[in-house]
BAMITI-464921 format. One record per residue: residue in three letters; chain; x, y, z of N, C-alpha, C, O, CB in turn. Coordinates in steps of 0.05 Angstrom, whole numbers, plus 5000, padded with zeros to 4 digits. Glycine has a CB too. Example, Ala and Ser with C-alpha at 12.3 -4.5 7.8 and 13.67 -1.06 7.14 Angstrom:
<torvos>
ala:A:5264:4886:5156:5246:4910:5156:5264:4934:5156:5285:4934:5169:5226:4911:5181
ser:A:5257:4955:5142:5273:4979:5143:5258:5001:5157:5268:5023:5161:5282:4988:5114
</torvos>
This chain:
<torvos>
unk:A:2129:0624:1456:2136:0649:1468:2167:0648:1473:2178:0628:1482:2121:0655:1494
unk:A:2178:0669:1468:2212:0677:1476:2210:0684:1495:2194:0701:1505:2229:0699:1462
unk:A:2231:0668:1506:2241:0689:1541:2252:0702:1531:2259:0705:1508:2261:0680:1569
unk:A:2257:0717:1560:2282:0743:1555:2310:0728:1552:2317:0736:1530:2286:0769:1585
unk:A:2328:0713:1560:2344:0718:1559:2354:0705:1528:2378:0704:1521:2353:0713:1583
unk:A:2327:0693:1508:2331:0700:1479:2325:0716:1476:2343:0724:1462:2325:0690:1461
unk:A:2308:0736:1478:2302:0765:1467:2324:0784:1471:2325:0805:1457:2276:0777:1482
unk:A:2347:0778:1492:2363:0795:1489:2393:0787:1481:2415:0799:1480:2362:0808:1511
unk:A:2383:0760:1474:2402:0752:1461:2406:0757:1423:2425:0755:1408:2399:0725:1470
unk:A:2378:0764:1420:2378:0765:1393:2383:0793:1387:2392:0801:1366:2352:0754:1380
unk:A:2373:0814:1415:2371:0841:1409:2416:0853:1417:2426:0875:1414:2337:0858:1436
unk:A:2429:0826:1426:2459:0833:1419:2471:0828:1400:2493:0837:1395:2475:0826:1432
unk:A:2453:0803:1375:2461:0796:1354:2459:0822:1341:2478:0836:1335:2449:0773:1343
unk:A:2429:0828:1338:2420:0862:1322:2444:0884:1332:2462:0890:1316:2383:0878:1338
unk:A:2444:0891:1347:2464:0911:1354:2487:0906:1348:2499:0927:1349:2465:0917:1377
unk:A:2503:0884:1342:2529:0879:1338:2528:0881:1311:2542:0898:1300:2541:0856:1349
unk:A:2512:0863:1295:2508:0872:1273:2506:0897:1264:2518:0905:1244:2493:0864:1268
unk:A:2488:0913:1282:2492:0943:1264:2514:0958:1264:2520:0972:1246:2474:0965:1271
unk:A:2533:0953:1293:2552:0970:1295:2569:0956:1271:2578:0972:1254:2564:0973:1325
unk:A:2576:0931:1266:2591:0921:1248:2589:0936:1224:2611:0942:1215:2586:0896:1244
unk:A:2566:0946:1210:2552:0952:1196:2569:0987:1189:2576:0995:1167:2521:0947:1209
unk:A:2572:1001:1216:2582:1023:1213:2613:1026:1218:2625:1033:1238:2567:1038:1227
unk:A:2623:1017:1184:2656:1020:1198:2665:1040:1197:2657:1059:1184:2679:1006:1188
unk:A:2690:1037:1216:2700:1072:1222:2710:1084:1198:2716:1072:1177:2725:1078:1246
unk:A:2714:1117:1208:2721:1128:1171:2751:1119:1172:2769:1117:1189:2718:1171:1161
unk:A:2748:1113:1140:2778:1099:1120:2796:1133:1129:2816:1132:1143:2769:1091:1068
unk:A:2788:1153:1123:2800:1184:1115:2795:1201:1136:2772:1209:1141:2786:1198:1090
unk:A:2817:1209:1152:2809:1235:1164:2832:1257:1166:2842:1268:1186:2799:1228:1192
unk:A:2839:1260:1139:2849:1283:1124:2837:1280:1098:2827:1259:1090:2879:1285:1122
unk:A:2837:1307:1082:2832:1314:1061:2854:1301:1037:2877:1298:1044:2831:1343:1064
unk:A:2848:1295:1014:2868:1287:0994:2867:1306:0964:2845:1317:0959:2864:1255:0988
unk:A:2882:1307:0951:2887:1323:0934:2885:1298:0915:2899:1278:0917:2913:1341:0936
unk:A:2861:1304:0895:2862:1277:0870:2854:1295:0845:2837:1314:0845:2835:1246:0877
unk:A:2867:1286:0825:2859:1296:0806:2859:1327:0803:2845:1339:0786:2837:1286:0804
unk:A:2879:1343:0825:2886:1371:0824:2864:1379:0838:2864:1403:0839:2891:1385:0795
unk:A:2843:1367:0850:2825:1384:0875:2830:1370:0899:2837:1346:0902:2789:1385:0872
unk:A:2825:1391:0919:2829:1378:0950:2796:1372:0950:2778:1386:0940:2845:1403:0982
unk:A:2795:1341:0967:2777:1326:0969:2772:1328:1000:2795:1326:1009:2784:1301:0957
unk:A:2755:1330:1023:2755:1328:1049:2748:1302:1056:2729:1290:1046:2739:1346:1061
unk:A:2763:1294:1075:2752:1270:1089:2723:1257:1089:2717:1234:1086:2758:1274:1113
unk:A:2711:1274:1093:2678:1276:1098:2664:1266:1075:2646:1250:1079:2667:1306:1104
unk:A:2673:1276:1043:2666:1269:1024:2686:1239:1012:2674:1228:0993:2665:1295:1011
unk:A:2701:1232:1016:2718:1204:1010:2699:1189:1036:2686:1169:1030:2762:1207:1014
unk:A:2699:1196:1061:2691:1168:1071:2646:1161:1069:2629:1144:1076:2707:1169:1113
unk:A:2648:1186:1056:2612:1185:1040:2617:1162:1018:2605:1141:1016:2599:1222:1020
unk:A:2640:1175:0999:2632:1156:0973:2649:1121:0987:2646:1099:0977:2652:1173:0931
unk:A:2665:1126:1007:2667:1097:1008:2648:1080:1013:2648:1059:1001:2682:1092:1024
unk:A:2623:1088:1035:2599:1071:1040:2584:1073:1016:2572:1052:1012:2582:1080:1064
unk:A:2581:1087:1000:2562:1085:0974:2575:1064:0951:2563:1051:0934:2558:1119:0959
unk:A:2607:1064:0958:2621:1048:0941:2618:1018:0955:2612:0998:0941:2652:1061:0936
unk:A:2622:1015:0981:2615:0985:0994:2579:0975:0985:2570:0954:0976:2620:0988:1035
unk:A:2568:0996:0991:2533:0978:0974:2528:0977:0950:2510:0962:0940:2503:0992:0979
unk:A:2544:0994:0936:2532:0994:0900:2554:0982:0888:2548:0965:0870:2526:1027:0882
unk:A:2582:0986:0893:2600:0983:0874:2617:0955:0875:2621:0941:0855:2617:1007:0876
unk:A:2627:0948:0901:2642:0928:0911:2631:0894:0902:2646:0875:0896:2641:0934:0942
unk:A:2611:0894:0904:2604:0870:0899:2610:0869:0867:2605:0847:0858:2574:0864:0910
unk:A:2616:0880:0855:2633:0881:0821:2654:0883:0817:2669:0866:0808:2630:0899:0804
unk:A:2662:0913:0827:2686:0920:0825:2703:0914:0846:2725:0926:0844:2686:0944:0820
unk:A:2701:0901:0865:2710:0881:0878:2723:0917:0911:2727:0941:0908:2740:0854:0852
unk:A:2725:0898:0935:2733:0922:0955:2762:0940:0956:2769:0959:0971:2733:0909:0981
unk:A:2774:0928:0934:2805:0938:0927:2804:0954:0905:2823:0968:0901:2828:0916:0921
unk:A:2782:0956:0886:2777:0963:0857:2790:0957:0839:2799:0970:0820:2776:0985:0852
unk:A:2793:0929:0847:2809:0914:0822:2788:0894:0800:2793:0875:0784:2835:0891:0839
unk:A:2757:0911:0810:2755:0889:0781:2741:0858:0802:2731:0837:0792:2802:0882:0759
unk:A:2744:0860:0813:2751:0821:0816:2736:0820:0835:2745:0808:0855:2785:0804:0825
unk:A:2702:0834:0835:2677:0826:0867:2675:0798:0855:2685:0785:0836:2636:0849:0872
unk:A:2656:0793:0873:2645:0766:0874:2624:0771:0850:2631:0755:0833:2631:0756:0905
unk:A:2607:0782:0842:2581:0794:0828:2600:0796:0798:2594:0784:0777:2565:0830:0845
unk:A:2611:0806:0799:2625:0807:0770:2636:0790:0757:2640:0798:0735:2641:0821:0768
unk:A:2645:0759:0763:2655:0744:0762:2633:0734:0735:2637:0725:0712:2660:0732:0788
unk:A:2616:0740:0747:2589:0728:0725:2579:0744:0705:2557:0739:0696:2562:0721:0739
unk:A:2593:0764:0694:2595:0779:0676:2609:0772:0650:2626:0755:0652:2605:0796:0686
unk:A:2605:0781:0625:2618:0769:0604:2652:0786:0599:2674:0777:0595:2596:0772:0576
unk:A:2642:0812:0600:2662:0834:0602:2672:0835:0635:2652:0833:0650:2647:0865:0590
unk:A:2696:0838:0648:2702:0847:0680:2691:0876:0677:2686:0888:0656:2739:0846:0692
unk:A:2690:0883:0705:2687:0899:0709:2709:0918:0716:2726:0909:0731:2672:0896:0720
unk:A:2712:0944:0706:2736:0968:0717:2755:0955:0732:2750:0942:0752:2726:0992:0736
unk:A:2779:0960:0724:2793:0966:0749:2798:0985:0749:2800:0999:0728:2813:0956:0756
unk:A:2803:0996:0779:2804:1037:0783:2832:1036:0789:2844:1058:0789:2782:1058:0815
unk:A:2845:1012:0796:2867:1015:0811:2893:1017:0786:2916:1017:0795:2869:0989:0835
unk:A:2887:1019:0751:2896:1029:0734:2890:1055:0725:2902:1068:0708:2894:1016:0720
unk:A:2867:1063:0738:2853:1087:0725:2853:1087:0694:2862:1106:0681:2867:1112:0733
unk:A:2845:1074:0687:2843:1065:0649:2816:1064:0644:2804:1044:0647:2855:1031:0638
unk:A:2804:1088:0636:2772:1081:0631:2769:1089:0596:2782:1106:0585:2747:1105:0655
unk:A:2751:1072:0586:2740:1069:0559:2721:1089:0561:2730:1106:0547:2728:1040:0552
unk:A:2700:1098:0571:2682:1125:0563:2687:1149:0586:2676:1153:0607:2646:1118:0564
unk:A:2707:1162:0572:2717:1191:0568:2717:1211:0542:2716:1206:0518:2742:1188:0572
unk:A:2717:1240:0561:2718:1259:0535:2745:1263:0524:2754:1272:0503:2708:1288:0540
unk:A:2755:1253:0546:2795:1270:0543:2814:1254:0529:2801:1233:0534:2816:1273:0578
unk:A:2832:1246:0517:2849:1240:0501:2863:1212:0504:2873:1211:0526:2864:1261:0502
unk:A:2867:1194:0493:2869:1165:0507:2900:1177:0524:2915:1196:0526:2873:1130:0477
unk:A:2895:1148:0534:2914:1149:0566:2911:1180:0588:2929:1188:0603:2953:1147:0555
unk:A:2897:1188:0586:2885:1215:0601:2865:1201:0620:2853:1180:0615:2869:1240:0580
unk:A:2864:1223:0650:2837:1208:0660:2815:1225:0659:2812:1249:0659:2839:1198:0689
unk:A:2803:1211:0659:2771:1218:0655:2773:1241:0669:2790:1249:0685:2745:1196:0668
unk:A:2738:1260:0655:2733:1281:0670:2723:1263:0696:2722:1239:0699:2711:1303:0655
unk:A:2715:1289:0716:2686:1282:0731:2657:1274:0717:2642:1254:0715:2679:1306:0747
unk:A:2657:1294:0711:2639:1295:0694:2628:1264:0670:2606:1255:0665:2650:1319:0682
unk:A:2653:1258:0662:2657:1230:0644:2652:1211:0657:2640:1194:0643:2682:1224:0633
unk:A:2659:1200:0696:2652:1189:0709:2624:1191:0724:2613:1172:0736:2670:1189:0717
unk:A:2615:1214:0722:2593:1213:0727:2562:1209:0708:2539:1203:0714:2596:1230:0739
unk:A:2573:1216:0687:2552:1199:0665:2553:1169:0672:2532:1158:0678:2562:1203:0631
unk:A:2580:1154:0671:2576:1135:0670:2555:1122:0692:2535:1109:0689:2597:1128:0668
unk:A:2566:1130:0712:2548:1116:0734:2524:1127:0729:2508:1109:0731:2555:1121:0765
unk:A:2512:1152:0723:2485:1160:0724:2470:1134:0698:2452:1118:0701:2484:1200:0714
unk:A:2482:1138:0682:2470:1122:0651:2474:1095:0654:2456:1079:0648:2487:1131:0621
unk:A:2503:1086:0665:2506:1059:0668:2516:1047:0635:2515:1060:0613:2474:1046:0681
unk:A:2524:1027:0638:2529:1008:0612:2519:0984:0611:2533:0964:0613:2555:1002:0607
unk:A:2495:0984:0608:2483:0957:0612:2486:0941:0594:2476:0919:0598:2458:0955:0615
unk:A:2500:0946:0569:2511:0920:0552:2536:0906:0566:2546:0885:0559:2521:0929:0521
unk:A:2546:0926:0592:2568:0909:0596:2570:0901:0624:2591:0897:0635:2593:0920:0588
unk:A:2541:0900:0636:2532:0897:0661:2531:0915:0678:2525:0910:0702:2542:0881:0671
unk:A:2537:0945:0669:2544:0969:0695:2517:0970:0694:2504:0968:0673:2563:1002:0691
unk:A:2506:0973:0718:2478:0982:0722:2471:1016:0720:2487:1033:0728:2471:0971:0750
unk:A:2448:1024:0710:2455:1057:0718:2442:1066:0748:2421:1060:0759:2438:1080:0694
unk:A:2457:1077:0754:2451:1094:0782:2437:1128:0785:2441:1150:0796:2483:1096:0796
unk:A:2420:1117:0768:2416:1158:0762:2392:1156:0783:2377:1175:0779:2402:1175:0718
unk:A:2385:1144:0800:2371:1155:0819:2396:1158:0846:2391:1170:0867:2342:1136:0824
unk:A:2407:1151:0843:2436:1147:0867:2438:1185:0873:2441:1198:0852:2477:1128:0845
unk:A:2438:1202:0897:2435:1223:0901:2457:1240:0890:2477:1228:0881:2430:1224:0923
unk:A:2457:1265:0889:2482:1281:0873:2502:1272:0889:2522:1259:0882:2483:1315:0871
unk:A:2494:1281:0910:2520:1281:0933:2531:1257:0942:2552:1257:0956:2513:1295:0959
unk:A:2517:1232:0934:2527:1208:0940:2547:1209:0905:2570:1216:0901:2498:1182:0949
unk:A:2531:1200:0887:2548:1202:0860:2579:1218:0863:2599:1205:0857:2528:1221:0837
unk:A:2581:1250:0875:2592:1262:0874:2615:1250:0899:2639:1253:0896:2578:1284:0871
unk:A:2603:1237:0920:2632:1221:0934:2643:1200:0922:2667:1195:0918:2627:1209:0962
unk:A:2621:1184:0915:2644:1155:0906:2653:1159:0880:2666:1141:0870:2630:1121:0905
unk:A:2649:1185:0865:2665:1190:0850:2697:1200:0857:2719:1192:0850:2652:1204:0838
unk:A:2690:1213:0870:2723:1218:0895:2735:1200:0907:2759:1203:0912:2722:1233:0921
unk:A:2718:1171:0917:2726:1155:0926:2741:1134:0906:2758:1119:0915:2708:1149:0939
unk:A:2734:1134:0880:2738:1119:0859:2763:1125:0852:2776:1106:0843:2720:1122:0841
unk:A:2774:1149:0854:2807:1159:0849:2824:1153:0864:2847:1148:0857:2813:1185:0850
unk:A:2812:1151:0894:2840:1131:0913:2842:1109:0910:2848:1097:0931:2841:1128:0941
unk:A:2840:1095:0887:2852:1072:0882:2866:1069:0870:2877:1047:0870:2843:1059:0878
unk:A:2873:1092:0850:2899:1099:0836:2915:1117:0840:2903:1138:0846:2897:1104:0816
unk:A:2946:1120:0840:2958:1142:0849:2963:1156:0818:2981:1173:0815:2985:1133:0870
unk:A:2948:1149:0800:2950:1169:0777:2935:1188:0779:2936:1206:0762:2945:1160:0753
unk:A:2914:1189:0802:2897:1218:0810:2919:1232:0825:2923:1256:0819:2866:1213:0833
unk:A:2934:1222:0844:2949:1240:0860:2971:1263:0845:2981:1285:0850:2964:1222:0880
unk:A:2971:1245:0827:3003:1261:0810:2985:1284:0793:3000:1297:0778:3029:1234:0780
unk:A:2962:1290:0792:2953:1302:0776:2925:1300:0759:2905:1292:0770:2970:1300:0766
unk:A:2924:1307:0735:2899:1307:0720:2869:1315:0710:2868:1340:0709:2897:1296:0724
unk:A:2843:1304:0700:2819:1317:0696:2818:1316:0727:2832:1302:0742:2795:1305:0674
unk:A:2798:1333:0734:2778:1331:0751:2745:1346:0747:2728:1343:0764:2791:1340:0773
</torvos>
């Protein structure tokens, strides 16, 4: 049997843990990427969808370099060039939305992207916004 003063010792581990769990928002202004204004609300959505699905690959800076990707044959993206291989638009152009969001829905599993097509619209549709602040080639302009 547990005493209390482990039972509430374990129940400050739990709670510290969860608050850890909820970090504060990265954004609280709107950003202009890719020629649309983006709201805070939707960048610090796709950042938590980007810390559980994406980071452990594409590493927390989006350079490519998680821990999980390391063990890949091909790296994974870096966003922080904005240089993507499956686009509709014209080389050195950035991707649509649309172009980024196939990808993640379909995935590339010859080159380890997993697909995310059960991942919700509105989640897809933030960390796709979130995926552009890592380059300032969204800010100057571009698809969206």
């Amino acid at each position: 049997m547990i005493g209390r003063p482990a039972v509430f010792a374990v129940a400050g581990v739990i709670a510290t843990t969860a608050a850890a769990c909820e970090s504060p928002p990265r954004f609280e202004a709107s950003l202009t990427l890719g020629g649309a204004e983006v709201p805070a609300e939707v960048l610090n959505q796709g950042a938590r969808v980007y810390e559980m699905r994406c980071a452990s690959c594409h590493g927390a800076d989006g350079s490519g370099s998680g821990s999980a990707g390391r063990a890949l044959a091909q790296p994974p993206r870096d966003f922080r060039t904005a240089e993507f291989r499956y686009r509709s638009t014209a080389e050195g152009e950035l991707p649509t939305d649309a172009d980024l969001e196939r990808t993640i829905r379909e995935g590339r599993i010859e080159n380890g992207m997993p697909a995310w097509g059960t991942l919700a619209d509105a989640d897809r549709h933030a960390v796709i916004q979130y995926i552009k602040t890592f380059s300032p080639r969204w800010r100057t302009g571009g698809a969206s």
